[in-house]
N, C-alpha and C positions, 0 to 999 in steps of 0.2 A: 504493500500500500504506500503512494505518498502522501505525505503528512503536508508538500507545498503545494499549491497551483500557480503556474507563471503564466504570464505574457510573455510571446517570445520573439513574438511579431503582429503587423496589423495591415490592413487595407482598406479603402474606403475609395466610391464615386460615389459622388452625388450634384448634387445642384449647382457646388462651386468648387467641383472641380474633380479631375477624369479619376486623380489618384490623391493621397494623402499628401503630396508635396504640394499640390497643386492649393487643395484645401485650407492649408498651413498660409498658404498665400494669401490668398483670399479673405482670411482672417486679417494678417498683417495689414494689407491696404482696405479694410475696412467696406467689404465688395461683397454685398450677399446678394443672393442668388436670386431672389424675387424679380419673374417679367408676365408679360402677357405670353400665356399659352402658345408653345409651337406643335409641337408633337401630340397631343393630346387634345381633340377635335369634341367642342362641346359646346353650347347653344352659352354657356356662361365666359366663353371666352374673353370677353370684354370686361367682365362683372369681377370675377375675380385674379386677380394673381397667384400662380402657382411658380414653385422652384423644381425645374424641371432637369432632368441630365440633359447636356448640352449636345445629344447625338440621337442619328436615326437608328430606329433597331438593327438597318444595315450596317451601319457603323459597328452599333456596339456588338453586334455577330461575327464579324471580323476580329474584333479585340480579344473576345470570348472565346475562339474558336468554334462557335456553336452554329447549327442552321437559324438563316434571319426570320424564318416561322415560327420558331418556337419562341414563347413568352418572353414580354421584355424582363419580368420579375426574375426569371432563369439567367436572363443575359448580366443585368446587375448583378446577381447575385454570383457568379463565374469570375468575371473582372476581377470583383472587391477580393473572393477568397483567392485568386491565384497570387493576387499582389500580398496581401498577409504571407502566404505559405513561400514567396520570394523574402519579404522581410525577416521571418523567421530565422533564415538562414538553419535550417534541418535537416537539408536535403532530400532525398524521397520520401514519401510518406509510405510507399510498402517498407519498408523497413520496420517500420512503427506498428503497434498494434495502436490504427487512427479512426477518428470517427468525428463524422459532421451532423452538429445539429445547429438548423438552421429555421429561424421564424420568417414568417410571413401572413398575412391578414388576407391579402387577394386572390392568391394562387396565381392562376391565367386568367383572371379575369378582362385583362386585355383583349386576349383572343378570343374568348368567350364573347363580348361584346362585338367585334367583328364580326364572328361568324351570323349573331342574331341580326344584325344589319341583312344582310341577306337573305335570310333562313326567313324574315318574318316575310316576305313580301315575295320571295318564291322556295317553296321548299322542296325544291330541288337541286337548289346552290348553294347552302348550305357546305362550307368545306368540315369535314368530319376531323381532319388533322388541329384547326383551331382549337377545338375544344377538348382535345383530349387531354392535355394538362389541366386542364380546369383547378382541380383541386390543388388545395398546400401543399400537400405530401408530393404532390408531380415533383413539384419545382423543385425541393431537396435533393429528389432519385434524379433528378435528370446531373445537375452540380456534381452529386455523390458520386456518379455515374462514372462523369468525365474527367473527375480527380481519380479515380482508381480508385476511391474510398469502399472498403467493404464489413472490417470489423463492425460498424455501428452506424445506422441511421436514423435519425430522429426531427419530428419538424414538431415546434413548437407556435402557438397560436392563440396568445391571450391577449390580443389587442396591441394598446401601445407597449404593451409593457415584454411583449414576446422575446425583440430583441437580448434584452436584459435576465429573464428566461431560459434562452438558450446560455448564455453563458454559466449562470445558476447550474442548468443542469450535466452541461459538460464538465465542470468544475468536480461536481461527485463523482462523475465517472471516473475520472482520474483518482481523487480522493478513495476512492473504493479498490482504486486496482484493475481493475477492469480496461483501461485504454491508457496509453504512453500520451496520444497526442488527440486533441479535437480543435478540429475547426470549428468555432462558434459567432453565431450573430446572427443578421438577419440579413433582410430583402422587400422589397415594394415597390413597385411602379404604380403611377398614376393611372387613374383609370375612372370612366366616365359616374362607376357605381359609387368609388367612392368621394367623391367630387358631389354627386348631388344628395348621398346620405348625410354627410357635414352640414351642407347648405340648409338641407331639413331641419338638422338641430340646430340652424341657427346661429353656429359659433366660427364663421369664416370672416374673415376681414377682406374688405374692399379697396386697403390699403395693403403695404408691407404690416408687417404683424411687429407688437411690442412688447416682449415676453416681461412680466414685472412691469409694466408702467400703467400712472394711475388712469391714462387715455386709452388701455389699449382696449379692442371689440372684440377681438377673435384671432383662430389660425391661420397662416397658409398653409396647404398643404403641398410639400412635396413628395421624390423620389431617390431612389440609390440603395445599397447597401453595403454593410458593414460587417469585418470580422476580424477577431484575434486569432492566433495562436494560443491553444491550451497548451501545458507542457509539463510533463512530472517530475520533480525531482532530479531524478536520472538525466531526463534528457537537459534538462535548462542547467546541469552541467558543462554540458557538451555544449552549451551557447552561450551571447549574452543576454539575459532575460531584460525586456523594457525594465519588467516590475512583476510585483506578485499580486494576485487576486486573493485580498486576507479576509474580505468579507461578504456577505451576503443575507439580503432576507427578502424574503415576499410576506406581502399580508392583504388580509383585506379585510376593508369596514363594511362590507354588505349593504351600502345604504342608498345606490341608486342603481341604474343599469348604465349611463354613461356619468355623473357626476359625483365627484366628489364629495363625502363628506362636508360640511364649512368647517370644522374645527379641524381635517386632516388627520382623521386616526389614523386612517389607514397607513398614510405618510408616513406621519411620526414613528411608530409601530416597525415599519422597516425599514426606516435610518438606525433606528435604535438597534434593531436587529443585527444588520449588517457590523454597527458600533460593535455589539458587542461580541459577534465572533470572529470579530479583528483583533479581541483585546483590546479596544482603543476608548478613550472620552473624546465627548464631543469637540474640545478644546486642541484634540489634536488632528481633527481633517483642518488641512493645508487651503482646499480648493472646493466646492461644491458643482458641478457642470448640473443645473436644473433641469427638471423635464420640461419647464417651463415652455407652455403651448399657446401663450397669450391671449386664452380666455377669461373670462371675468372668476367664475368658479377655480377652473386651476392653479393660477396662480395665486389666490387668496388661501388656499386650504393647503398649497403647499408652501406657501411665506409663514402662514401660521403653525404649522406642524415647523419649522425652521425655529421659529423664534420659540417655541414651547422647549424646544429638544439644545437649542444653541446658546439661547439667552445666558449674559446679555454681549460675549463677544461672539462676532459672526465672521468668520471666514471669508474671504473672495468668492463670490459666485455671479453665475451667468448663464444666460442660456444659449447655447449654440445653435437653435431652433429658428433664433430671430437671422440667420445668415442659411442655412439650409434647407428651414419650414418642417411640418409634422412631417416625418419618412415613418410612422405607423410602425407595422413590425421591423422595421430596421433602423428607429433611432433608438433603439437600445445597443443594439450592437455597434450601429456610426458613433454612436455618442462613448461607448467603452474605449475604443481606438482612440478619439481625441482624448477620452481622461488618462489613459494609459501613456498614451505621449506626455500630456501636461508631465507626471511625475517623470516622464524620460530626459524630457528638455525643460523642465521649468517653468512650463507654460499657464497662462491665465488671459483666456479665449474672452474678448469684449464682447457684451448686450447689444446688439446694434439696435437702431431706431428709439433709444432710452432720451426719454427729456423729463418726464415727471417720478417724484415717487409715489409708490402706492401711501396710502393713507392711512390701512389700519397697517403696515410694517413698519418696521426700527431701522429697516438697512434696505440699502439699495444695490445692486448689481454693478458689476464691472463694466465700466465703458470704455476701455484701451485695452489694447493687445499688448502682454509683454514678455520676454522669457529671462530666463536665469535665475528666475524665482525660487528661494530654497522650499521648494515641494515635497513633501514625505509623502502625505497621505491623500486621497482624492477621496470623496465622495460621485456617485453617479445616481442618479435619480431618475426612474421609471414608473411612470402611473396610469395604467389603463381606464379604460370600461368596464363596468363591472366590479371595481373596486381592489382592480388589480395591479398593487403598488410593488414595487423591485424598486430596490436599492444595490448597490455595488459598492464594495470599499478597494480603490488600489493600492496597494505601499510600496515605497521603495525599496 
């Protein structure tokens, strides 16, 4: 059994940018990713802003190695884990007894929506290949597929909080003995379904979004995915590990099917969780990267689950949400690669769009990008639907 679980590497596309250097960037010159819709064709194209990957599924099939038919959610999801499993520096993954678990919220529903464009108005054109990914689980076995991955497959699927999730559960794996190496994070592409289920609820912004500010209306939504390197003991020997993954918790307050708590138990409940199977107080996370989704409910139940658990010094925190937008099952795992770097480089990722404070908080968010910062410990904050809260603790 290992007693560690490392970071050992990461990768990430999304909205601002193809790989994690690029994203790094985009941070520094202060460049989020919010435009009007290119790739993703929908009667709201005007109305709302989404943060979209900045390529046709042609493109990103080429990058991928994969066919340009199969779901874009497959293609992010291919990119982001080859580039982790290059950072890693591990070399094959047969080697390893390895295993990928990976979330997502959509499956193909990409393609799924294609094919009914046709299918409703003659069915007889209906292409049958569109929809056979349909499901979550496709998208995993296809990625799993084309890594050679065979020890273990798992897809994870609790909303926002999946991302974060998979890492959770990959994490045991290793901890148990059972796998040397897991690929963990997520995946999501944009797509028409969930675009106008948000809109239903109400909580999309018609501007760029303001994760933590007392002005902000709502999210945007984006796209991309994210993933680590798990590693056990043994092998983050044999490398150099970013960092170690020393904590985690999930919980849930039960108390709505998409909203929060207002008091944040749920929150509080799995910061504290995470707190404390790191061995850590709260006095000593470095950094907090927020789920921060710039809703009115979100960020209030989880500023106050903050100030409950942190009061009265509070940390640097931010959301990286406001420069990528919700990536749904895959900012849990985009969001672990950036908090994983922060302890690797010293990072502390600015709030963009930030000009007010919230009212009922004591602290406000970081509005500069800076590195060299002595970082030990990260916090990463994930909170779903359903009341499906993940926390992450990183250390150095």
């Amino acid at each position: 059994m290992s007693k560690g679980v490392w970071i050992a590497g990461g990768g990430v596309i999304c909205g601002i940018g193809e790989n994690l250097g690029a994203c790094l960037d985009a941070f520094e010159k202060m460049q989020p990713g919010m435009a009007t819709m290119q790739y993703l064709h929908s009667v709201h194209a005007q109305t709302f802003p989404v943060v979209e990957v900045k390529a046709s599924n042609a493109t990103l099939a080429e990058r991928a190695g994969m066919p340009a038919h199969w779901s874009r959610t497959a293609l992010l999801s291919m990119i982001a884990a080859k580039e982790a499993i290059r950072s890693a520096g591990i070399g094959e993954l047969k080697q390893y007894r390895s295993g990928l678990v990976s979330a997502n919220t959509v499956g193909g529903m990409d393609k799924t929506e294609h094919f009914m464009e046709a299918f409703l108005t003659d069915q007889s054109k209906g292409r049958l290949k569109e929809v056979v990914h349909h499901e979550c689980g496709s998208i995993t076995e296809l990625v799993a597929d084309a890594l050679g991955i065979r020890h273990h497959v798992s897809t994870i699927s609790t909303a926002c909080s999946s991302g974060a999730n998979a890492l959770m559960y990959g994490a045991r794996m290793i901890r148990s003995g059972m796998l040397d190496v897991v690929i963990a994070g997520g995946t999501d592409a944009l797509t028409r379904f969930t675009l106008n289920g948000f809109n239903t609820l109400m909580i999309l912004d018609q501007q760029k979004c303001r994760p933590f500010d007392d002005t902000r209306t709502g999210l945007n939504l984006g796209e991309g995915a994210g993933y680590v390197v798990l590693v056990s003991d043994a092998v983050a020997e044999k490398v150099k590990p970013w960092c170690k993954l020393s904590g985690f918790a999930n919980a849930n307050d039960a108390y709505h099917q998409t909203a929060s708590s207002p008091e944040g138990i749920g929150n509080y409940k799995a910061m504290q969780g995470a707190l404390q199977m790191a061995a850590l107080e709260p006095a000593d996370i470095d950094y907090i990267n927020l789920h921060g989704t710039g809703t009115q409910n979100n960020d209030s139940s989880e500023g106050l689950a903050i100030e409950r658990l942190f009061a009265p010094a509070f940390p640097p925190v931010s959301s990286t949400k406001s420069f990528t937008g919700h990536t749904l099952g895959a900012s849990g795992g985009i969001e672990a690669v950036f908090a994983a770097l922060a302890i690797k480089e010293g990072i502390i990722y600015p709030n963009a769009q930030f000009t007010t404070q919230m009212k009922e908080l004591p602290f406000k968010p970081a509005t500069t990008f800076s590195r060299g910062n002595a970082i030990t410990h990260v916090m990463s904050n994930s909170f779903g639907f359903g009341g499906n809260c993940s926390s992450l603790v990183f250390s150095k």
